[in-house]
N, C-alpha and C positions, 0 to 999 in steps of 0.2 A: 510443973509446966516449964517446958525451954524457954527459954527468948527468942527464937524464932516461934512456937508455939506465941507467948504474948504478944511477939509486933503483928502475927497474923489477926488475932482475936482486937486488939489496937485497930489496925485498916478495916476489918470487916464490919468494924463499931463506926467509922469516920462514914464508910461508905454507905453503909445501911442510915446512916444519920442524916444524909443527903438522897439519899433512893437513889444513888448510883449504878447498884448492883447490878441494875436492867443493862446498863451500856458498858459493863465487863463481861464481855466475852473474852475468848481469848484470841481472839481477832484482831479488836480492838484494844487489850491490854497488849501483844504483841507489838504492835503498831505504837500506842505508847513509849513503851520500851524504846523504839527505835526511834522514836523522837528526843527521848530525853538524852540516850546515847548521842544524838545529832550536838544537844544542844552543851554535852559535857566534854567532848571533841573539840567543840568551838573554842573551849578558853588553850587551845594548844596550839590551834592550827596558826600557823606562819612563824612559831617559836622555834627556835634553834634547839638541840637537844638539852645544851647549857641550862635553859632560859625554861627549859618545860622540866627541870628537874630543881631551879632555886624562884618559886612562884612566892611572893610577899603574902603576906597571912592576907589580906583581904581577899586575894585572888583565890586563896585554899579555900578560906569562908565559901567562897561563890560556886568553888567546887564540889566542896563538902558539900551544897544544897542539890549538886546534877547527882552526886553519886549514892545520897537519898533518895532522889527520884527514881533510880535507875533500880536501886534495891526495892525500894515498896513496889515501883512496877511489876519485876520480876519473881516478887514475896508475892505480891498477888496471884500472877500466871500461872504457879505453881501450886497456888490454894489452890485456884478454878477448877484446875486440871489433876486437883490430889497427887499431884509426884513433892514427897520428902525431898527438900533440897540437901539435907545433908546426907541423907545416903545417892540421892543422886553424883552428886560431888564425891564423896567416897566410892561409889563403884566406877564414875569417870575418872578418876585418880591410878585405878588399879589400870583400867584398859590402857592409860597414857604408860604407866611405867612398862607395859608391855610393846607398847609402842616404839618406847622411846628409854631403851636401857643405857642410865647412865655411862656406861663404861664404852658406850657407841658412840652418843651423840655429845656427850660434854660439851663445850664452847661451840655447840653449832647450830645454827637457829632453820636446816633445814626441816622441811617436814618428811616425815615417817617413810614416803614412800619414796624418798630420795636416798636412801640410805641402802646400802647392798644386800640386796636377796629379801628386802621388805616389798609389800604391795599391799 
């Protein structure tokens, strides 16, 4: 069994332990997600780029807890809805290097269809 197989079988255990399961859909696990993502933003926003790249270990701690949340969210969504995130991720990986061939875009943080003769 993976580790993404165990943390799944981990939250389906936490959840069923609480009879949660009724109030995951994926509506509301969605919706979730975008909460916690609100709430892991927050420790950056008004930071200089300096300041969001040398954060004192308490603050990581506090991060580390959004970017927990943000994964089990998202470890969930993807039970619910049976999509593997790691072939997800590996076939999104393939369509991005087609998107986005190294030897085009190097140092540029345009997106795809900015780039000549792409759409």
């Amino acid at each position: 069994m993976s580790e993404f197989d165990e943390l799944k079988e981990k939250i389906r255990k936490f959840v069923a332990d609480r009879d949660w399961d009724q109030y995951h859909t994926p509506k509301n696990l969605s919706m979730a997600l975008i909460a916690e993502c609100g709430e892991l933003v927050e420790h950056f926003q008004w930071l200089t780029e300096a300041e969001s790249a040398d954060i004192p270990p308490e603050g990581l701690e506090e991060i580390s807890h959004e970017i927990a949340d943000v994964f089990v969210y998202l470890l969930r969504l993807s039970d619910k809805l049976g999509i593997d995130m790691v072939e997800a991720v590996n076939c999104k990986m393939l369509l991005n290097e087609a998107k986005y061939p190294a030897d085009e875009v190097r140092g540029s943080a345009k997106k795809y269809t900015e780039y000549k003769g792409r759409r």
